[in-house]
NUBATI-554721 format. One line per 3 residues: their letters; for each residue y, z, x of N, C-alpha, C. Coordinates in Angstrom, 3 decimals, always signed. Atoms other than C-alpha are relative to their C-alpha. Example, Ala and Ser with C-alpha at 12.3 -4.5 7.8 and 13.67 -1.06 7.14 Angstrom:
BEGIN
as) -1.190/+0.000/+0.890/-4.500/+7.800/+12.300/+1.200/+0.000/+0.900 | -1.190/-0.060/-0.820/-1.060/+7.140/+13.670/+1.090/+0.730/-0.770
END
This chain:
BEGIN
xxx) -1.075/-0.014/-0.984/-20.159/+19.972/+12.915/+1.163/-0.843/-0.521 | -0.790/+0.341/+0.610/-16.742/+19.256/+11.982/+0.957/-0.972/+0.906 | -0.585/+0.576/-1.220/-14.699/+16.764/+14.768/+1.153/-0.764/-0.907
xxx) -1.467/+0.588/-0.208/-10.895/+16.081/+14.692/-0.104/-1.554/+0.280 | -0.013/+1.632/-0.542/-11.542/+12.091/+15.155/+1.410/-0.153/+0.327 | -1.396/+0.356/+0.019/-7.656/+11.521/+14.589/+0.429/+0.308/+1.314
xxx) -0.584/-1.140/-1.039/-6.594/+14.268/+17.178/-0.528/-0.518/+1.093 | +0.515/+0.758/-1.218/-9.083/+13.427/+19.801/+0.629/-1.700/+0.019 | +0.181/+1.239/-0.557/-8.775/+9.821/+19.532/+1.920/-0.252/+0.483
xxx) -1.012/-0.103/-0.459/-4.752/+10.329/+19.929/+0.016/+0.740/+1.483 | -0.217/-0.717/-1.447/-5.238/+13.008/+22.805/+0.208/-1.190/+0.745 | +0.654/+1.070/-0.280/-7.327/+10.037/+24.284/+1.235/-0.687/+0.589
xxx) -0.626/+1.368/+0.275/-4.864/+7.122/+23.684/+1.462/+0.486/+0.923 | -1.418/-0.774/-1.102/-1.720/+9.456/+25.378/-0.606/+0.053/+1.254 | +0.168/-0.693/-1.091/-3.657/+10.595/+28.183/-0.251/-1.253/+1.057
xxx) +0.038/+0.943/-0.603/-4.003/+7.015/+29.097/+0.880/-0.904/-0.017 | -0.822/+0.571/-0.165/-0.663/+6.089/+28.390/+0.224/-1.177/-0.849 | -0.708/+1.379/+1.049/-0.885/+3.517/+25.355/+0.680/+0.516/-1.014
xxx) -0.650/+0.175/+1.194/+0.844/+2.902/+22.433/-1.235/-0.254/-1.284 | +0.223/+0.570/+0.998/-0.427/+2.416/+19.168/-0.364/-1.205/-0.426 | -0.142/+1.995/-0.102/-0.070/-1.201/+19.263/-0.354/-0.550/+1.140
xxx) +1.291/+0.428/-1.159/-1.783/-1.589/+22.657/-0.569/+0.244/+0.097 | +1.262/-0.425/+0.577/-4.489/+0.145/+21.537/-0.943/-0.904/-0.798 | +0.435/+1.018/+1.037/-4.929/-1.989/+18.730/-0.328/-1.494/+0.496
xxx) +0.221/+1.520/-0.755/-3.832/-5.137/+20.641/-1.678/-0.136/+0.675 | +1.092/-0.350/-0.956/-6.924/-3.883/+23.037/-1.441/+0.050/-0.935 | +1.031/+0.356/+0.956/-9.461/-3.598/+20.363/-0.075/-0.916/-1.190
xxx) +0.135/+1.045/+0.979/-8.883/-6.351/+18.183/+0.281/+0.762/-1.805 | +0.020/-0.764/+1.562/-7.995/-4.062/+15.030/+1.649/+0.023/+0.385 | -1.142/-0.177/+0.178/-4.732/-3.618/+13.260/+0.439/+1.167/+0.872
xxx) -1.014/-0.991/-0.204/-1.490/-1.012/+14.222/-0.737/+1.193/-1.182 | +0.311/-0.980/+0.847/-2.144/+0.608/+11.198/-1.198/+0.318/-0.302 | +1.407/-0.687/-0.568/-5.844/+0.870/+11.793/+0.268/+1.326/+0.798
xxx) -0.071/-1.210/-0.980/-4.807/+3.243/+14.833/+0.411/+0.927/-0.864 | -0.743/-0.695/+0.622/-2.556/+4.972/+12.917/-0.400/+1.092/-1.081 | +0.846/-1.156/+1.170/-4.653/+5.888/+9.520/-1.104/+0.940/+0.917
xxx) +1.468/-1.022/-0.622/-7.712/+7.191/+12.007/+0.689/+1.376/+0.552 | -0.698/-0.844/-0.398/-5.058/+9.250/+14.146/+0.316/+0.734/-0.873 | -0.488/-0.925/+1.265/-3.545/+10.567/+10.684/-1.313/+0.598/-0.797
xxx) +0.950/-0.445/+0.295/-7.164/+11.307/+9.912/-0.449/-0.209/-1.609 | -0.391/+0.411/+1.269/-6.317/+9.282/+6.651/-1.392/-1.102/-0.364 | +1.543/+0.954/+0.192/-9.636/+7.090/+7.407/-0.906/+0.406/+1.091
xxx) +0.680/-0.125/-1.558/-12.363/+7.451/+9.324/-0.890/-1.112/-0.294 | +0.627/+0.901/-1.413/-14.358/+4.952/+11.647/-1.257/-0.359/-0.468 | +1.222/+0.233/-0.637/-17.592/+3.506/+11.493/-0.280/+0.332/+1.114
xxx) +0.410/-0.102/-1.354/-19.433/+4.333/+14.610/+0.274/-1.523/+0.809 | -0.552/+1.081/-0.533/-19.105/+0.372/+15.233/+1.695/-0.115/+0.892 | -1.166/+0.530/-0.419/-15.695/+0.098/+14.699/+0.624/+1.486/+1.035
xxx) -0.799/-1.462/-1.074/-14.858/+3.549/+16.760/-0.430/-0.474/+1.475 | +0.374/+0.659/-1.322/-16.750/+2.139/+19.567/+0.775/-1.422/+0.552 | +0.089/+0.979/+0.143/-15.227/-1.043/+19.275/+1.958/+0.822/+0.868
xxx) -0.524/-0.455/-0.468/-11.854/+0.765/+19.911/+0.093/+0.633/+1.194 | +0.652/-0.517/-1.242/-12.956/+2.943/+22.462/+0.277/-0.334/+1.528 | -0.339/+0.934/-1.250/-13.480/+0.403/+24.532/+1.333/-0.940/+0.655
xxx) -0.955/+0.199/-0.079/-9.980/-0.565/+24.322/+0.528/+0.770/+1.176 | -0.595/-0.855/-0.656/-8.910/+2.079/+26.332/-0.524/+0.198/+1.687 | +1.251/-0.611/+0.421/-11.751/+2.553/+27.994/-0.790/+1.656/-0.056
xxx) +0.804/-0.696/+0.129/-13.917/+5.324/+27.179/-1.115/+0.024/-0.742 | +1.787/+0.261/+0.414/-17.954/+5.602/+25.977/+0.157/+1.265/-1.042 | +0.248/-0.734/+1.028/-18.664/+7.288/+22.694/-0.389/+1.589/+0.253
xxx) +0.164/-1.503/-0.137/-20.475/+10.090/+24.276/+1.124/+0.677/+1.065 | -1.603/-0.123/-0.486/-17.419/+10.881/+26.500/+0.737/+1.075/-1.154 | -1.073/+0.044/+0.915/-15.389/+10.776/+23.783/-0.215/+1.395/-0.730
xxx) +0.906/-1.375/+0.976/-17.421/+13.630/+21.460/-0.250/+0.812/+0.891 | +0.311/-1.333/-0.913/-18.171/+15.892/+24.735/+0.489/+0.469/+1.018 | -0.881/-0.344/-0.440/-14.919/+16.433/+26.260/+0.498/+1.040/-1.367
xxx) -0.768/-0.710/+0.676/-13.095/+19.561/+24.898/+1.496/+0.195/+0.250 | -1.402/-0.153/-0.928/-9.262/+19.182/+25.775/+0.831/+1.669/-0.329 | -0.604/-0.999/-0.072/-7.422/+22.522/+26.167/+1.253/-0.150/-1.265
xxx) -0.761/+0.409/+1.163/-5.270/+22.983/+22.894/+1.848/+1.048/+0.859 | -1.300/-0.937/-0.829/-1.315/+23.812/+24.279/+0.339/+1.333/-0.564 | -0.830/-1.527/-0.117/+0.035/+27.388/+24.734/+1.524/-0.216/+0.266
xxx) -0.740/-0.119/+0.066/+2.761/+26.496/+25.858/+0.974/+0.646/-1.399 | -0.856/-0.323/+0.813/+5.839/+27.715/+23.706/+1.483/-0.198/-0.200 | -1.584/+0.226/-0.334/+9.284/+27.074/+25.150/+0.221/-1.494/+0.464
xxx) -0.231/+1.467/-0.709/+10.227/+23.306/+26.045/+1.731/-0.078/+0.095 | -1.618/+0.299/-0.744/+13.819/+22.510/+28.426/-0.027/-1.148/-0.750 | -0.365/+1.354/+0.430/+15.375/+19.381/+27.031/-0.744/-1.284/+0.628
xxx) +0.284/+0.960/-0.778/+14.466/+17.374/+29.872/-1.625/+0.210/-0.289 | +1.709/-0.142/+0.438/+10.550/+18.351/+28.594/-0.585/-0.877/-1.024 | +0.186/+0.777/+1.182/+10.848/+16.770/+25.427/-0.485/-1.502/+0.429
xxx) +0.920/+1.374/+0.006/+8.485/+13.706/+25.414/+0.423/-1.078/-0.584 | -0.463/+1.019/+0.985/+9.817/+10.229/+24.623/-1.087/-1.147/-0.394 | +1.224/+1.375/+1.049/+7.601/+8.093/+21.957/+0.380/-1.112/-0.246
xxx) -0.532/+0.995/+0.783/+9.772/+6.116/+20.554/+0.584/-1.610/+1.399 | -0.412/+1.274/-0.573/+11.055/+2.451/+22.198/+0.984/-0.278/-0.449 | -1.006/+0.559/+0.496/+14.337/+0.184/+22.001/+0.893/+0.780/-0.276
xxx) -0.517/-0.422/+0.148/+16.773/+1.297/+19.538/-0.064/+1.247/-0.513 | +0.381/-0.963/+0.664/+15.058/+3.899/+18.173/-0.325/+1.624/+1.085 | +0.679/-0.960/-0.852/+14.337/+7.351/+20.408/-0.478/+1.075/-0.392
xxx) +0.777/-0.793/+0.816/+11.630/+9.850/+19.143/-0.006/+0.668/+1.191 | +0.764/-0.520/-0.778/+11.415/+12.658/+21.642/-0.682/+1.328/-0.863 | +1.096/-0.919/+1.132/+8.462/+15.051/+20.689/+0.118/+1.298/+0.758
xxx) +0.065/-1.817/-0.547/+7.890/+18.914/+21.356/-1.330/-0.185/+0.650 | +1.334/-0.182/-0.387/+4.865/+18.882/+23.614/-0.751/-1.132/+0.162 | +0.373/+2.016/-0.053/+3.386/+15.978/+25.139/-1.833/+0.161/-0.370
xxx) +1.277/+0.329/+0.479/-0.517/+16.932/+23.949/+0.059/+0.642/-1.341 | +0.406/-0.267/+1.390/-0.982/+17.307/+20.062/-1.195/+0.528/-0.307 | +1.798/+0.037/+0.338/-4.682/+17.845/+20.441/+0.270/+1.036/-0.855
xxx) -0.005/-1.281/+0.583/-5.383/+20.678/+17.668/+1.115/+0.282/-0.542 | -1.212/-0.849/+0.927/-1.855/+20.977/+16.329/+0.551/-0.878/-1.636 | +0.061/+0.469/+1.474/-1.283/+20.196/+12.598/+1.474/-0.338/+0.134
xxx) -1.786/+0.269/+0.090/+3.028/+19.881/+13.198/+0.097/-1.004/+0.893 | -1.036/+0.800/-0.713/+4.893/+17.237/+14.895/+0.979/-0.231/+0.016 | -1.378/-0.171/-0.268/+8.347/+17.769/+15.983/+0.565/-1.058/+0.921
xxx) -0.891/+1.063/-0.870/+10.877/+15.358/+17.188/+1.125/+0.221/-0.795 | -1.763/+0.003/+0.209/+14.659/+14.907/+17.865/+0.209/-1.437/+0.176 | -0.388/+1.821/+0.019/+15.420/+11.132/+16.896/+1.436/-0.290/+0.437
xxx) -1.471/+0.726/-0.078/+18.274/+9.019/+18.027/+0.175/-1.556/-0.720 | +0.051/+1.742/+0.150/+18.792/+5.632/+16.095/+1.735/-0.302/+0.493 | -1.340/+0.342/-0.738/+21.346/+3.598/+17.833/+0.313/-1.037/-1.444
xxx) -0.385/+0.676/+1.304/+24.022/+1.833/+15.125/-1.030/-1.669/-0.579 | +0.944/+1.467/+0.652/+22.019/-0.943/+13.076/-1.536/+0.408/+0.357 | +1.436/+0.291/+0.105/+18.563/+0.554/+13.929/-0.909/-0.006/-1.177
xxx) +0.584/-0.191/+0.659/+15.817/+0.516/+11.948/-1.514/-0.110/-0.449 | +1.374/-0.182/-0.411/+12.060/+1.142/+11.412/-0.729/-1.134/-0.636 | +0.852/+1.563/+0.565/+11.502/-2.134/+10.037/+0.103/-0.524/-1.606
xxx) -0.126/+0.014/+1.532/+11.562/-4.099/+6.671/-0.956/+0.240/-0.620 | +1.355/-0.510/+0.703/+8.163/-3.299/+5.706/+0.031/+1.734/-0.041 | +0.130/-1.142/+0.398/+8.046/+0.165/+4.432/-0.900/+1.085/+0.752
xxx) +0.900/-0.451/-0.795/+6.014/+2.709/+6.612/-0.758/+1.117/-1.401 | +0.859/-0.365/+0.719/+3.253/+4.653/+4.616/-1.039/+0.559/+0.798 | +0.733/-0.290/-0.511/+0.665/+7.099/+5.913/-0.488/+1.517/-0.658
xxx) +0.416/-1.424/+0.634/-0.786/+10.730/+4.641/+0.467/+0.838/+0.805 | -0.646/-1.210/-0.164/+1.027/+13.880/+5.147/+1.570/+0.037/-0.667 | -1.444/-0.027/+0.799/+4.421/+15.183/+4.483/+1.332/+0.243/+1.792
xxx) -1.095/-0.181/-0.826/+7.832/+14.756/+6.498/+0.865/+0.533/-0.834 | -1.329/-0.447/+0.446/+11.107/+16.285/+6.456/+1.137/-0.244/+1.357 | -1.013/-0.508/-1.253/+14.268/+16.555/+8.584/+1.481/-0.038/-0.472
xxx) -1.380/-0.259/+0.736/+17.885/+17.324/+8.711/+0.984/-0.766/+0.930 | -1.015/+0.297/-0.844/+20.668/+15.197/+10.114/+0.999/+0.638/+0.835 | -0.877/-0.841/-0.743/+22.746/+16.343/+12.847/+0.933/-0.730/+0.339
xxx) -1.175/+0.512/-0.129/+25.228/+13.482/+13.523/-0.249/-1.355/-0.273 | +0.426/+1.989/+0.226/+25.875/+9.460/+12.268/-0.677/+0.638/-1.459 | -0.141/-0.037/+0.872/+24.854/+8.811/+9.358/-1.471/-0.313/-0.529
xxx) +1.112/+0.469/+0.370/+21.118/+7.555/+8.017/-0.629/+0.046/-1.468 | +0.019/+1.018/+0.869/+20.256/+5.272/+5.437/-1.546/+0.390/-0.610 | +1.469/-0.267/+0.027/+16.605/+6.754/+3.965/-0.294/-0.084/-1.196
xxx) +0.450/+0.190/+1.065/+14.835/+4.954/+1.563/-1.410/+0.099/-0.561 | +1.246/-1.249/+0.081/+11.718/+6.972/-0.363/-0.469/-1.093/-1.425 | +0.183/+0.622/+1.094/+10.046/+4.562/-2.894/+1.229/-1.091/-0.150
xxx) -0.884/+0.758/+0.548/+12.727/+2.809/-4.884/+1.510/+0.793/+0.257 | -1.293/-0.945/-0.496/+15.439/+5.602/-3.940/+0.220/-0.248/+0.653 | -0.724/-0.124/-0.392/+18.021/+5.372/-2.067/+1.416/+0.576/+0.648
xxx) -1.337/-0.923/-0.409/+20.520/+8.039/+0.188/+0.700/-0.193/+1.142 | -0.415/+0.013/-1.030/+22.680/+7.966/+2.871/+0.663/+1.052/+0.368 | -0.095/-1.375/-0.069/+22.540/+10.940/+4.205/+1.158/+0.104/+1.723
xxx) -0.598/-0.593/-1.148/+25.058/+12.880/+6.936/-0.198/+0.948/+0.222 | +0.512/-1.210/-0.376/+25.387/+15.746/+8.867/-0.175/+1.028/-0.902 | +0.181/-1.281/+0.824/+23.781/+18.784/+7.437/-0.679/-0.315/-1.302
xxx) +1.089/-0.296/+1.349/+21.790/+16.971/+4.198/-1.062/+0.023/+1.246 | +1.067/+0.190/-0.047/+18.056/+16.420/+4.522/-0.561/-0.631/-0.672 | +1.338/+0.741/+1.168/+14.837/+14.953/+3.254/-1.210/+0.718/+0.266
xxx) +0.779/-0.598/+0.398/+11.964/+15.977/+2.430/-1.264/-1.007/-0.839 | +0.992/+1.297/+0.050/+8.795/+13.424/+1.190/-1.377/+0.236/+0.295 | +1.501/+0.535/-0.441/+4.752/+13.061/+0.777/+0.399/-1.513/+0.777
xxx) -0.262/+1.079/-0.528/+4.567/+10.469/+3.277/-0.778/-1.251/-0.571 | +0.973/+1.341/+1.183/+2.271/+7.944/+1.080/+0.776/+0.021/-0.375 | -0.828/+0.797/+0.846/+5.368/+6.992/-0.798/+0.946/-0.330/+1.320
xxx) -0.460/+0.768/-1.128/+6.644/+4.121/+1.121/+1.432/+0.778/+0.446 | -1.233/-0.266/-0.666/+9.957/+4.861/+3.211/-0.245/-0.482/+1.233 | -0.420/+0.669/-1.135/+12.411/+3.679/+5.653/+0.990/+0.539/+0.302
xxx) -0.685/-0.369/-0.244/+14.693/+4.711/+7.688/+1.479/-1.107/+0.946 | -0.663/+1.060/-0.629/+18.042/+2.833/+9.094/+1.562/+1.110/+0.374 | -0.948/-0.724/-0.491/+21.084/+3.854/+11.115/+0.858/-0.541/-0.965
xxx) -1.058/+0.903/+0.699/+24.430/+2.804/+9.240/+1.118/+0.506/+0.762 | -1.414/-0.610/-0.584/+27.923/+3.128/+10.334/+0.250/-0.042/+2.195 | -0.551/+0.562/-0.769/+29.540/+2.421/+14.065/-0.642/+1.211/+1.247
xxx) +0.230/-0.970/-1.293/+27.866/+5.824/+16.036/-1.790/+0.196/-0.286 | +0.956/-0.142/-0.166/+24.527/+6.867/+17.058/-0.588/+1.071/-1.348 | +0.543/-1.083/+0.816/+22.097/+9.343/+14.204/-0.726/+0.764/+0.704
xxx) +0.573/-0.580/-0.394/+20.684/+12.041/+15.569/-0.628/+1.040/-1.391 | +0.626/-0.903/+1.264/+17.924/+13.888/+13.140/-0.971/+1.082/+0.735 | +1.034/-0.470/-0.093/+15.602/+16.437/+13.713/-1.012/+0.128/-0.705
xxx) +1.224/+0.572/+1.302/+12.301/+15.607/+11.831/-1.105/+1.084/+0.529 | +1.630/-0.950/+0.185/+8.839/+17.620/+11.310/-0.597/-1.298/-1.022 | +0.843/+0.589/+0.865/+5.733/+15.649/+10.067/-1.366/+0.437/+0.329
xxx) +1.297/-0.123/-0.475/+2.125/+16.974/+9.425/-0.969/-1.099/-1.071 | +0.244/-0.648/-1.021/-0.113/+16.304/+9.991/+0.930/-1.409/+1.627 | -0.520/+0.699/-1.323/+1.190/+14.320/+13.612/+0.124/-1.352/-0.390
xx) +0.482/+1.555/+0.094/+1.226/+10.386/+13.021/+0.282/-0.992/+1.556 | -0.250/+0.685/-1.126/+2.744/+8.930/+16.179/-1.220/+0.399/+1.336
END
């Protein structure tokens, strides 16, 4: 038997309204603990999965013998779009349950000076997206572009990158990353 750990344990972690980082806070394990299991980039001891779990809460067998309905939907209004993101940063996503879907879509906003941090983000799969207004600062390894409306990027996401607003107006991008990480 083959089980989505990542997927489920994200359904999970939405359907109860945490974050990433109150997840973690909640089980005594790193951010980027949550993160690689969700990206399906590590998997779990039975300990430490339980150990999580209970963060939230839910019981192991629970967890393995719930089947969540994978979305049909197809069309999402603006006002549908799901917001992930916090602060200056705004991630809204296509579809507020991921369970089962290998894509993740979002329309970002960084407000001037944002940025996803000085530590480099790093995780398995591949992103892309294309700017639509403002300007953004995206650095892939040791590279360096500052991209406007109409370029793109493109990136295995295991090579570090960062992203930063520059210039006096808001960036708006539209991004794709599989498999899901947020």
């Amino acid at each position: 038997m083959n089980v989505d750990i990542g997927s489920r344990l994200r359904y999970v972690r939405l359907m109860h309204n945490l974050s990433q980082r109150e997840l973690a806070k909640r089980a005594g394990v790193t951010n980027s603990t949550i993160s690689l299991i969700e990206a399906n980039a590590s998997n779990p001891s039975v300990g430490a999965l339980k150990r999580i779990l209970d963060g939230i809460p839910i019981g192991l067998a629970e967890f393995f013998s719930f089947e969540p309905e994978k979305p049909r939907k197809a069309f999402y209004a603006a006002e549908e779009l799901v917001e992930i993101g916090k602060g200056p940063i705004s991630y809204r996503q296509i579809g507020d349950n991921l369970f089962g879907r290998s894509l993740q879509i979002l329309k970002e906003c960084y407000q001037p000076g944002a940025d996803t941090g000085k530590v480099p983000l790093v995780h398995e799969g591949e992103e892309g997206g294309i700017v639509l207004s403002g300007r953004l600062e995206v650095t892939v390894d040791d590279e360096r572009r500052i991209l406007g409306p109409g370029d793109a990027y493109y990136f295995e996401s295991r090579r570090p990158h960062r992203f930063r607003c520059v210039g006096p107006v808001p960036c708006e991008v539209i991004s794709a990353c599989t498999p899901p990480t947020f």
